[in-house]
C-alpha positions as CSV (number, residue, x, y, z in Angstrom):
1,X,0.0,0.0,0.0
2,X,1.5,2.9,-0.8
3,X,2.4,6.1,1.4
4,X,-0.3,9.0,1.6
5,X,1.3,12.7,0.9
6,X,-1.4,14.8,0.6
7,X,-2.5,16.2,3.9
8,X,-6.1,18.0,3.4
9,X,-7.3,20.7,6.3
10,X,-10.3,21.2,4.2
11,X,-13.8,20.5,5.1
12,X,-14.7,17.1,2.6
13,X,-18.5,17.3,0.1
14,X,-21.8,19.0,1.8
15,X,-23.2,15.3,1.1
16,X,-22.0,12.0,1.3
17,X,-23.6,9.0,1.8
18,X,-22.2,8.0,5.1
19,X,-20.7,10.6,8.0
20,X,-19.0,8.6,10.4
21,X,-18.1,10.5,14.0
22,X,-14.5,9.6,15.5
23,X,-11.4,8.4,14.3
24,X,-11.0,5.0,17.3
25,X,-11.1,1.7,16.2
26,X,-14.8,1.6,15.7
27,X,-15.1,4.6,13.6
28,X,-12.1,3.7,11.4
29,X,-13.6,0.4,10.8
30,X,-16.8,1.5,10.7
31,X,-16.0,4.1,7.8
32,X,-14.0,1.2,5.9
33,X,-16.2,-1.4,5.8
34,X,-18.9,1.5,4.3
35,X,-16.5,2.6,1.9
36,X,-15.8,-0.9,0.6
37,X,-19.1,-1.9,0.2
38,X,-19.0,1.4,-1.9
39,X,-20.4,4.0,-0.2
40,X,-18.9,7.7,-0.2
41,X,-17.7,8.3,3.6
42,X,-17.1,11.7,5.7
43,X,-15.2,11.5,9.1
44,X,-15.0,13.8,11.4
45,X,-12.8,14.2,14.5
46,X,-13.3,16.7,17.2
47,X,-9.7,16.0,18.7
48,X,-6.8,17.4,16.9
49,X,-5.1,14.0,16.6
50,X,-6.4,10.7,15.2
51,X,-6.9,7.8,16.9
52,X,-9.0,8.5,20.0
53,X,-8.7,6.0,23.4
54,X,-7.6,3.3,20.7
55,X,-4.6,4.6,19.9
56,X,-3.0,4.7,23.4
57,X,-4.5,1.7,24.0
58,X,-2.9,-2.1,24.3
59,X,-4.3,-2.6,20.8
60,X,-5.3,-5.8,21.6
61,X,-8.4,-7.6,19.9
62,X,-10.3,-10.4,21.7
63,X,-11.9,-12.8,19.0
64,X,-13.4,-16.2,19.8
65,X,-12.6,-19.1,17.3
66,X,-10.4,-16.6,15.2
67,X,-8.6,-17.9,12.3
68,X,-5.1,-18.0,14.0
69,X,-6.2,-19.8,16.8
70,X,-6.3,-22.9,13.8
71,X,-3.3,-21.9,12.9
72,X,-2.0,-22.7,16.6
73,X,-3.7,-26.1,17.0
74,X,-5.9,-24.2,19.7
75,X,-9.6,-25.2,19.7
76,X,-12.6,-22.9,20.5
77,X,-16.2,-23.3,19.3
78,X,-19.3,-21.0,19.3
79,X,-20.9,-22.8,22.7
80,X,-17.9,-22.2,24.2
81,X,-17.5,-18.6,23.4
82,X,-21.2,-17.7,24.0
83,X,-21.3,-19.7,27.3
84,X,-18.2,-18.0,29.1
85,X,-19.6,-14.6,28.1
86,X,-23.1,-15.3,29.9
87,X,-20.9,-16.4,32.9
88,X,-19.6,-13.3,32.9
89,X,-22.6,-11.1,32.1
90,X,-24.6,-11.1,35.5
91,X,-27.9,-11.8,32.9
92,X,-27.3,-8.3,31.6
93,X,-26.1,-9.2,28.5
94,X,-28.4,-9.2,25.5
95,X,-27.9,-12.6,23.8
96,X,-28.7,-11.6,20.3
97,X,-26.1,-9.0,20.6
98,X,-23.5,-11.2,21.8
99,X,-24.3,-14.2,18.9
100,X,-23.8,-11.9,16.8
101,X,-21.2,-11.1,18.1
102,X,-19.6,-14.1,18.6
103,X,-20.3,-15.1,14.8
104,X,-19.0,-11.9,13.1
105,X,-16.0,-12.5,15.1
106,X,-13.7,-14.4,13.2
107,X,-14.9,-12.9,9.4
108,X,-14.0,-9.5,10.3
109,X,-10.4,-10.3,11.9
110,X,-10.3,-12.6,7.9
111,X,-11.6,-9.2,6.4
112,X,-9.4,-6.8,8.1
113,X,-6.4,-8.7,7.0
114,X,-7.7,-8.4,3.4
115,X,-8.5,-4.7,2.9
116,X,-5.3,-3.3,5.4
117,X,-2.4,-4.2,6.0
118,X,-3.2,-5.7,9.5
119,X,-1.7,-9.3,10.1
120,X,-3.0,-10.4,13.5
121,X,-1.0,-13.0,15.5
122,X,-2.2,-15.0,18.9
123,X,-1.1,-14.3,21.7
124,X,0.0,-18.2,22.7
125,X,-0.4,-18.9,26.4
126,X,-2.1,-15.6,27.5
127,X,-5.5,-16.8,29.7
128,X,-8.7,-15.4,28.7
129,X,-9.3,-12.6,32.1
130,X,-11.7,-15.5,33.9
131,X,-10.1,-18.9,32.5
132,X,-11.7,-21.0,35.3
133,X,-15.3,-20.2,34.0
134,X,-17.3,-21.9,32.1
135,X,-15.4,-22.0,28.4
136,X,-13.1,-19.9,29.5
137,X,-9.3,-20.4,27.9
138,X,-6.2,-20.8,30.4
139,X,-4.1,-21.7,27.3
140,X,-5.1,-18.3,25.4
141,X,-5.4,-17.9,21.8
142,X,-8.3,-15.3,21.4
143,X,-6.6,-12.2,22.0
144,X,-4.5,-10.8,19.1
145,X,-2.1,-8.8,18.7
146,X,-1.8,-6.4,16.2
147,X,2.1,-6.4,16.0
148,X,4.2,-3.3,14.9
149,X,3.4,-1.2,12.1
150,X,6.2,1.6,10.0
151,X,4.4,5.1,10.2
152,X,6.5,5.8,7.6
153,X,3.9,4.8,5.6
154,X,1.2,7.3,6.5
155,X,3.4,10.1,5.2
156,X,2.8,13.1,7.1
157,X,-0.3,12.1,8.7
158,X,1.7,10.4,11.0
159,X,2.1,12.9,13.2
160,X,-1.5,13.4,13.4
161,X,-2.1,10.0,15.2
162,X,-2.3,10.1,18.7
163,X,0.8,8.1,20.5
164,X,1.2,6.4,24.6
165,X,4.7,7.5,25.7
166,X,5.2,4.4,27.7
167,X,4.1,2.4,24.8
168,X,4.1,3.2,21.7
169,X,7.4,1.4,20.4
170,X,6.1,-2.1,22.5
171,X,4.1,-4.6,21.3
172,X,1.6,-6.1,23.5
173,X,4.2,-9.3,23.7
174,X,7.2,-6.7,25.1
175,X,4.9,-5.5,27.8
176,X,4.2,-7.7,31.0
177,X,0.5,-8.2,29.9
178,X,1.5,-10.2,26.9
179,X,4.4,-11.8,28.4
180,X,7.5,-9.5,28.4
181,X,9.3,-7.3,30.3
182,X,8.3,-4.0,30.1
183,X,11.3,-2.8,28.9
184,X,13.3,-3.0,25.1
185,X,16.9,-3.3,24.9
186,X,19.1,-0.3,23.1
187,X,19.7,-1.8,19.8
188,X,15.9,-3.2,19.3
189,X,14.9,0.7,20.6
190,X,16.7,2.4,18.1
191,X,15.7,0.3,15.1
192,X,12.1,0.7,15.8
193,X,12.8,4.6,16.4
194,X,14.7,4.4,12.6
195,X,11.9,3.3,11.1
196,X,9.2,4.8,13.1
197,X,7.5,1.5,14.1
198,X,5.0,1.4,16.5
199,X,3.0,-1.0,18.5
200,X,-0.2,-1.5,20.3
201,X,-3.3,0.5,19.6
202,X,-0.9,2.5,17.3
203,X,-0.3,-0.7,15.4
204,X,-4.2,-1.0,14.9
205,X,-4.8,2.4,14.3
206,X,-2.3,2.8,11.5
207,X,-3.1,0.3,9.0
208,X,-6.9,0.5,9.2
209,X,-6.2,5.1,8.8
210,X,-3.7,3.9,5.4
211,X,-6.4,1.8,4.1
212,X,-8.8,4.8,4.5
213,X,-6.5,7.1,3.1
214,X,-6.0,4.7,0.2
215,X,-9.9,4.7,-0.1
216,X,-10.1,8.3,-0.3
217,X,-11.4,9.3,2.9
218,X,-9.5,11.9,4.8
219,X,-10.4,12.6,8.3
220,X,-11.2,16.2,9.1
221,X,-9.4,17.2,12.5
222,X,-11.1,19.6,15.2
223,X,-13.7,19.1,13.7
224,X,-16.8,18.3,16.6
225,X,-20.4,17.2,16.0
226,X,-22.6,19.5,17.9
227,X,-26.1,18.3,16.4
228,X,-27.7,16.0,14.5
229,X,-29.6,16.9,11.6
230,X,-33.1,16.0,11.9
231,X,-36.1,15.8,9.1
232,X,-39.0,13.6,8.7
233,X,-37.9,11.4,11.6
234,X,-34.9,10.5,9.8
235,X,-31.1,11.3,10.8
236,X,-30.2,12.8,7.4
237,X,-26.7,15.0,8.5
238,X,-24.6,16.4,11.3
239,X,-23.5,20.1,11.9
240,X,-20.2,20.5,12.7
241,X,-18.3,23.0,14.2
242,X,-15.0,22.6,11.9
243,X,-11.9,25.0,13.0
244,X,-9.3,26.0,10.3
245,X,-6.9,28.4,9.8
246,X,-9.2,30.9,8.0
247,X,-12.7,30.3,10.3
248,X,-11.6,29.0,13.4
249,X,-15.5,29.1,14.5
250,X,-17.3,27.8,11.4
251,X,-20.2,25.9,11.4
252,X,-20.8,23.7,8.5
253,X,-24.1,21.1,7.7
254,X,-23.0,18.1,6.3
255,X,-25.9,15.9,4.7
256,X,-26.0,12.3,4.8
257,X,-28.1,10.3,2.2
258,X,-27.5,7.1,4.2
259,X,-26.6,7.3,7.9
260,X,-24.7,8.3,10.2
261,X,-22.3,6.6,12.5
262,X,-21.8,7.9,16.1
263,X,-18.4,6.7,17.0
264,X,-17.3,9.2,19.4
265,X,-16.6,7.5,22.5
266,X,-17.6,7.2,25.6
267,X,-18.3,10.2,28.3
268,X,-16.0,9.6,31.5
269,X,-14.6,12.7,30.5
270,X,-17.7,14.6,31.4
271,X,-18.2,15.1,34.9
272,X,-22.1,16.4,34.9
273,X,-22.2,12.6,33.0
274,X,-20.3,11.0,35.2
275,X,-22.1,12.0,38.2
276,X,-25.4,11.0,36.6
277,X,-25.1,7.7,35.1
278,X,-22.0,6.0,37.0
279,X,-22.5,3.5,39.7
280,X,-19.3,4.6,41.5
281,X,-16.4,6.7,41.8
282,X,-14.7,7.0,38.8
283,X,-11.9,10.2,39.0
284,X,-9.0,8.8,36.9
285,X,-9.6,8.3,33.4
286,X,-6.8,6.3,31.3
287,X,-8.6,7.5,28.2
288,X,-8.5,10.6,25.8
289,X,-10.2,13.4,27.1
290,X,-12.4,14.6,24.2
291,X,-14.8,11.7,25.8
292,X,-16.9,13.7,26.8
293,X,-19.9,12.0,25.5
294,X,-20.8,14.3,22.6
295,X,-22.1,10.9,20.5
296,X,-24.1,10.3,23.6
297,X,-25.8,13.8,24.2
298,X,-26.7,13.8,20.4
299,X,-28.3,10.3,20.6
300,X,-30.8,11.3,23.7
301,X,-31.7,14.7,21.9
302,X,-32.4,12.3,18.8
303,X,-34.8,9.7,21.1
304,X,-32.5,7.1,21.5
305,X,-32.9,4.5,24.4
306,X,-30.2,3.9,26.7
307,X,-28.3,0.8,27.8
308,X,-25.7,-0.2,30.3
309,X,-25.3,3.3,31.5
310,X,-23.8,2.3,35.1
311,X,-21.3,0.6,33.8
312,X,-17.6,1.0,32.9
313,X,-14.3,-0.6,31.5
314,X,-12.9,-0.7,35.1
315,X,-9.4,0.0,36.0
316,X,-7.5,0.6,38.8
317,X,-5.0,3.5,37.9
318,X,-1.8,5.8,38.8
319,X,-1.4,9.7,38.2
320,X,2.6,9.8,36.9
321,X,4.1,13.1,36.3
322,X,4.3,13.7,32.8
323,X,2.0,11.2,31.5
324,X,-0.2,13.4,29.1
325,X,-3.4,12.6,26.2
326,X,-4.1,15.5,23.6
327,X,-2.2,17.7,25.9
328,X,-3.9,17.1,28.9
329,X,-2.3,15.3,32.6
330,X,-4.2,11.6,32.2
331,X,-4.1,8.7,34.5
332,X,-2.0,6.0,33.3
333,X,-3.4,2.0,34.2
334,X,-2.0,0.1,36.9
335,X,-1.5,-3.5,35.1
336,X,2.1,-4.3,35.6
337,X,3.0,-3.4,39.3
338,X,0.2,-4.4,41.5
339,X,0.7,-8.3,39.8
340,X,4.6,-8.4,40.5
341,X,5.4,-10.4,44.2
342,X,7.0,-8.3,46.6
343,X,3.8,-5.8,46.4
344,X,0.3,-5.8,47.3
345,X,-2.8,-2.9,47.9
346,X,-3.8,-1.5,51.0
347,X,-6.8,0.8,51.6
348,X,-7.2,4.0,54.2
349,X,-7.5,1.4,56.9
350,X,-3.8,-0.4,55.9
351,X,-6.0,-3.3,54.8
352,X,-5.4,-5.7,51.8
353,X,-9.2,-5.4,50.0
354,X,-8.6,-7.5,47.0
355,X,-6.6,-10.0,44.8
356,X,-4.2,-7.7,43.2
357,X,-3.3,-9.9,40.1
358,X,-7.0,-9.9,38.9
359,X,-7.8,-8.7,35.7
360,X,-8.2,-4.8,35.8
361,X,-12.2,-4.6,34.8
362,X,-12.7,-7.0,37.4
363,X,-10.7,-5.2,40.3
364,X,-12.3,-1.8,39.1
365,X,-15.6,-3.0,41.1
366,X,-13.5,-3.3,44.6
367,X,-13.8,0.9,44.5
368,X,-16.7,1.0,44.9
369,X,-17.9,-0.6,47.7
370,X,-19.8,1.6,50.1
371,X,-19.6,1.4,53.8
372,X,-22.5,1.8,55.4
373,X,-21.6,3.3,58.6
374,X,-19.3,6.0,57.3
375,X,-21.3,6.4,54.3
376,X,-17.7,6.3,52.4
377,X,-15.8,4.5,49.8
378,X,-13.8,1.7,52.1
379,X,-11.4,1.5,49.8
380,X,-10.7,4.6,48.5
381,X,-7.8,6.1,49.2
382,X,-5.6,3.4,48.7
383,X,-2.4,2.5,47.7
384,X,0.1,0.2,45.8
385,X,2.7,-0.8,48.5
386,X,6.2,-2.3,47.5
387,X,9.9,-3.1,48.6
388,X,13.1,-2.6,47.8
389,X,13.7,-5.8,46.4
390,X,10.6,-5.3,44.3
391,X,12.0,-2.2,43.2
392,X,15.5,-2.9,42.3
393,X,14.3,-6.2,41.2
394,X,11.7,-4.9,38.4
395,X,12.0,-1.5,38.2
396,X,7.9,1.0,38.6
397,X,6.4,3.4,36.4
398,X,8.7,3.1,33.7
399,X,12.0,3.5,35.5
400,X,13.9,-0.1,34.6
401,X,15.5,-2.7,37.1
402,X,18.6,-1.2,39.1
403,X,17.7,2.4,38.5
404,X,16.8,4.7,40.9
405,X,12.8,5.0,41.7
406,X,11.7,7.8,40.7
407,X,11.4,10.5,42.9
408,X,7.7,11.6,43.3
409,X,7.3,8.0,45.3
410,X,6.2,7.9,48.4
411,X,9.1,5.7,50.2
412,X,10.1,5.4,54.2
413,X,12.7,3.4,56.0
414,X,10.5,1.2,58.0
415,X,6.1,0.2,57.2
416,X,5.6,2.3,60.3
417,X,7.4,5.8,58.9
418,X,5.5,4.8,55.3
419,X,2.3,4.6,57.0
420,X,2.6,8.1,58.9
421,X,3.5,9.3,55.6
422,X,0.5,8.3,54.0
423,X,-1.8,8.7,56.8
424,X,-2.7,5.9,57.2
425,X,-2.8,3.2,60.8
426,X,0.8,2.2,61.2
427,X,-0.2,-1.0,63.2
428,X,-2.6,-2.2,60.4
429,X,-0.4,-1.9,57.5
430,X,2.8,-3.3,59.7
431,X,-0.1,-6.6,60.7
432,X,-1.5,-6.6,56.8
433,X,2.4,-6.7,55.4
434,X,3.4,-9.7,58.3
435,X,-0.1,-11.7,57.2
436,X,0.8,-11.4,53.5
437,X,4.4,-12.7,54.1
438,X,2.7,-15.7,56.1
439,X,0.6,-16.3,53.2
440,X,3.9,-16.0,51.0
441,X,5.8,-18.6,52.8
442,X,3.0,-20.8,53.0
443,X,2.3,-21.0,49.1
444,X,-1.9,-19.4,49.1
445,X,-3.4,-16.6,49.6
446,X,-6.0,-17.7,52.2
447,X,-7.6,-14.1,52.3
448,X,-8.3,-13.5,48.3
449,X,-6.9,-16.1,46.3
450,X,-3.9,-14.3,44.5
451,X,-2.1,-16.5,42.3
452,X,-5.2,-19.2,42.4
453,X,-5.8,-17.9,38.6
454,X,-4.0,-19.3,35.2
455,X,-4.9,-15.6,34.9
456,X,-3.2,-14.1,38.0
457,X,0.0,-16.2,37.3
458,X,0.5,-14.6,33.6
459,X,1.4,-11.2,34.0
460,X,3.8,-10.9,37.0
461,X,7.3,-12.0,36.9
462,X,8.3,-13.6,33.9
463,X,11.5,-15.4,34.7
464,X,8.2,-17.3,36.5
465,X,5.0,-17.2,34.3
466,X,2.7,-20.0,35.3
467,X,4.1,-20.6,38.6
468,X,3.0,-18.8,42.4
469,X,6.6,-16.9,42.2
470,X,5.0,-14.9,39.3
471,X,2.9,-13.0,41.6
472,X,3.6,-13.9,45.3
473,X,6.5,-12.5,46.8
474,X,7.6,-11.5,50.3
475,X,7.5,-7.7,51.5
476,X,10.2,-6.9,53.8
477,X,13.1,-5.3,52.2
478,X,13.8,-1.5,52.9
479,X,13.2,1.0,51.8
480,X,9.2,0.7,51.3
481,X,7.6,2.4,48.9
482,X,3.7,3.5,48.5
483,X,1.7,4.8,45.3
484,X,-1.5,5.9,45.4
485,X,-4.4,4.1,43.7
486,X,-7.3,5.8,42.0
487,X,-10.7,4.7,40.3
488,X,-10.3,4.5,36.9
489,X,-11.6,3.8,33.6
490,X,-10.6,2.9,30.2
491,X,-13.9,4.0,29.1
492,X,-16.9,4.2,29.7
493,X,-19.5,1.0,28.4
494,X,-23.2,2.5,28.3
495,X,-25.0,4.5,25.6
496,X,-27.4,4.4,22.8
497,X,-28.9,0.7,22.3
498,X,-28.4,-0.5,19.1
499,X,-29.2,-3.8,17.3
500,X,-27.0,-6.4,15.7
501,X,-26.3,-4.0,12.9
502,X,-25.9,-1.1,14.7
503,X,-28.8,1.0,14.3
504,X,-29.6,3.1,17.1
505,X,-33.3,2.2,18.5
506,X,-35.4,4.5,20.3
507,X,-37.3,4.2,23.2
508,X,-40.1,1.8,21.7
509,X,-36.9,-0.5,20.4
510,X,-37.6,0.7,17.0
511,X,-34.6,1.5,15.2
512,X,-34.3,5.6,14.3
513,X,-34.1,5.9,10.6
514,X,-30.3,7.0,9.3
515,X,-28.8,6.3,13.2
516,X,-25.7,4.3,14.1
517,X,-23.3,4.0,16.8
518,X,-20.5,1.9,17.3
519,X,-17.4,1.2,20.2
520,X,-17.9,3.1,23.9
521,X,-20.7,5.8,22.2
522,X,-22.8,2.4,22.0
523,X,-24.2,0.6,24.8
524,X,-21.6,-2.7,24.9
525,X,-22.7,-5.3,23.1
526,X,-21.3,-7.6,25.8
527,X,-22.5,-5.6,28.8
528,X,-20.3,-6.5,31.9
529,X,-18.6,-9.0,30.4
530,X,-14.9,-8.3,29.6
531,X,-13.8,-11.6,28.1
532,X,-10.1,-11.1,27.9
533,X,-7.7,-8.9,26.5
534,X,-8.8,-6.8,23.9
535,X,-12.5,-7.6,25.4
536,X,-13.1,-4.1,24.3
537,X,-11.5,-3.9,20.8
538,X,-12.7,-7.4,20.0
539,X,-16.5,-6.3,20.0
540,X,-15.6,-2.8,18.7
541,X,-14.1,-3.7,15.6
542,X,-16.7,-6.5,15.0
543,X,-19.8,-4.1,15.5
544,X,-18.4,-0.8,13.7
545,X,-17.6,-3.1,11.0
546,X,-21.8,-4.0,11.4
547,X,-22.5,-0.3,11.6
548,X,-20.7,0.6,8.5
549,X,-22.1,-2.0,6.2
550,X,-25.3,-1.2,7.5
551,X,-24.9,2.5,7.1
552,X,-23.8,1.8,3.5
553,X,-27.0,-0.3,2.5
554,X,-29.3,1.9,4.3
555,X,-32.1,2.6,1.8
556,X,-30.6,1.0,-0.5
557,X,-32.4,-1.9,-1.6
558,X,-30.2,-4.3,0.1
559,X,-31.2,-6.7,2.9
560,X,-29.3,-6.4,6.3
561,X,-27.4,-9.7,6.1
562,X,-25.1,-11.1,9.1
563,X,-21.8,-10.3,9.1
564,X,-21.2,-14.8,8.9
565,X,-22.9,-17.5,9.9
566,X,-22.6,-20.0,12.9
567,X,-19.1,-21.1,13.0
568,X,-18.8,-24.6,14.8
């Protein structure tokens, strides 16, 4: 494919047939699966870089009975699949959403790797998040990885994607969640840095933007929806409020014949939102922070009914100096740390509240439980409480093994002199740290089960993946060190309810004519069920690609087919 030069600022046609709203994973595929099935496509972003949460993201897809799990003699099968999501799902889960799902799955992973340069690989050996439940899959194989991709070959609209510091030259196999260390040695740095590769949600993001590009469908930057166009009950366009260099307040109606595509995210960077719909505290975001839930507003102006509006992509999650999104101080996720041994969570009473290796969505839920005699969150403040041997041994918060922790740690010579520090009861935490080394020496967890999980021993230490040592380990090494812990999201997971194609339905469960949404601006497909990693790309990319074919055929004269059938 060859390398894009042309870099347009210019606002595209007054009509196309499809407007799609957001540049993330489910808008990009979204806009390319309605431009394949040969539809003309504007996009619009309201940030000033491409790429949305996605693009600072692991990148990470999770895809029951994809085609590379065949490849790896790994079996999976549609009962499976659907039966380990219900496990998860609390009976909140709509089960026509997840079959379809579940059996668009593996064709769009098959498509992707036709129309873009994408060339997924399985992630051998990494557990699905809850491998002990029912279909669950301790030996891996439905999360994939997107691998590393040259941004050479976007031209100059490279600089326009959006880009982790901590992550964008790792693949999801160099970090500790897919089996490394974190960390890349000099000579495998620099070669990436020569030739501009990049990994992880940039390594998703750029092929499925050069396949666009290719298609002839520029993205048009800071440029935000502010209303839906309205007219005979039927979505028919968008007005935009599009900045250049000429009208930097201009406000431009762009008409859709077909549909349009609300793909703007999710709103947990709204507080008036947040406060309304969440179930908990939630006052970290690790996302972008034009999430403001623009798609969302527009949707309950346009009669849309909601879904799954308490809910989140849970994550427990760290403010580190420096660490920015769009411009703007973000919270980074706590993944690696917490699951290393020599470490363990303690809330404002010095108490150990949860399993610390479990899967981040999962853990997110321990925030927010309420004590009733207080009328306070019990375990919030809290923090992420390691020693020296931890730190010397595996380095935190992107300072490597053997160099000095970096300075805005909390750290004390003795538990007692941390715990004054943080305010916290000295003779708890000094009691919690001597019960956690008793469970250490004794090989279990007898309080919450750390290391129980194929899960739990995964992403710890390496040198002892699949074994306790990954994630148990001793704390009594000075100095002692203390991070705080805050409620955090990856995004948010309620928002318009749509149907296996997409279409946004109103309150009667009628869909509203020329009305899509796909990703976080939708209510999830999946509901609480996070599967595994990339339990949020996974149905993303497999419901935007719904959307945009959808979109495409609207009023066509085509019938909505599904996106495969049944695979067994």
């Amino acid at each position: 494919m060859s390398s894009p030069q042309r870099l347009t600022t210019e606002p595209p046609a007054d009509e196309v047939d499809v407007i799609v709203l957001g540049s993330g994973a489910a808008g990009l595929v979204a806009a390319l699966a309605a431009s394949d099935a040969g539809a003309t496509v504007a996009m619009f972003e309201r940030a000033g870089l491409l790429g949305g949460a996605t693009a600072i993201s692991g990148g990470v897809c999770w895809v029951p009975m994809n085609h590379h799990m065949d490849e790896a003699g790994i079996a999976d099968s549609r009962e499976e699949a659907l039966r380990y999501l219900d496990s998860l799902s609390l009976g909140q889960m709509d089960p026509e959403l997840a079959r379809a799902f579940v059996d668009g799955a593996r064709g769009t992973v098959e498509w992707l790797e036709q129309v873009t340069d994408l060339q997924f690989t399985a992630i051998l050996g990494y557990p699905d998040y809850h491998p002990e439940h029912p279909g669950g899959r301790p030996e891996g194989g439905r999360s994939l990885d997107p691998g590393l991709f040259s941004y050479h070959r976007l031209g100059p609209w490279a600089s326009l994607v959006a880009a982790s510091r901590r992550s964008v030259r790792l693949r999801i196999t160099d970090t500790t969640i897919g089996g490394g260390t974190g960390f890349l040695d000099d000579e495998t740095l620099a070669h990436r840095e020569e030739h501009d590769l990049r990994g992880c949600g940039a390594a998703l993001v750029g092929p499925l933007l050069a396949a666009l590009l290719a298609a002839g469908v520029e993205p048009v930057l800071k440029a935000r929806a502010t209303e839906l166009v309205i007219e005979d009950g039927r979505v028919c366009g968008v007005r935009i409020a599009h900045e250049t260099a000429d009208q930097p307040d201009a406000v431009q109606l762009v008409r859709a014949r077909r549909g349009v595509i609300i793909a703007t995210g999710g709103f947990e960077w709204n507080p008036d939102l947040v406060t309304a719909f969440l179930r908990g505290p939630m006052t970290a975001p690790a996302s972008v922070p034009s999430n403001e839930g623009d798609g969302l507003v527009m949707a309950m102006r346009a009669g849309a009914s909601l879904a799954n509006m308490p809910q989140a992509w849970w994550a427990p999650t760290v403010r580190v100096p420096g660490d920015e999104a769009f411009g703007r101080p973000r919270a980074t996720l706590l993944n690696r740390e917490r699951t290393l041994p020599g470490s363990i969570m303690v809330n404002r009473a010095g108490l150990r509240f949860a399993n610390e290796a479990a899967n981040y969505n999962a853990l997110g839920g321990a925030f927010h439980h309420l004590d009733p005699a207080d009328f306070g969150y019990s375990n919030l403040p809290c923090w992420l409480v390691f020693d020296g041997r931890n730190a010397r041994t595996f380095g935190s918060f992107g300072t490597p093994a053997g160099a000095p922790i970096a300075p805005w740690i909390a750290r004390a010579d003795t538990l007692a002199d941390l715990a004054g520090e943080l305010g916290i009861d000295a003779t708890n935490l000094t009691e919690t740290v001597n019960r956690w080394n008793a469970f250490v020496d004794a090989g279990d967890d007898a309080h919450f089960g750390r290391g129980r999980s194929a899960y739990d021993r995964w992403s710890g230490d390496g040198r002892h993946r699949g074994e306790l040592a990954s994630t148990l380990g001793r704390i009594d090494e000075a100095p002692f060190f203390a991070v705080e812990v805050h409620a955090g999201t990856l995004g948010t997971s309620g928002g318009p309810r749509t149907d296996a194609h997409g279409r946004v339905l109103d309150t009667s469960g009628t869909p509203i004519p020329g009305l899509f949404a796909a990703g976080n601006a939708a209510a999830a497909p999946t509901a609480l069920a996070y599967g595994g990693a990339g339990g949020t790309l996974g149905p993303i990319i497999v419901f935007g690609r719904a959307a945009g074919l959808a979109a495409a055929h609207a009023d066509s004269g085509s019938e909505h087919a599904p996106l495969s059938g049944p695979v067994e």
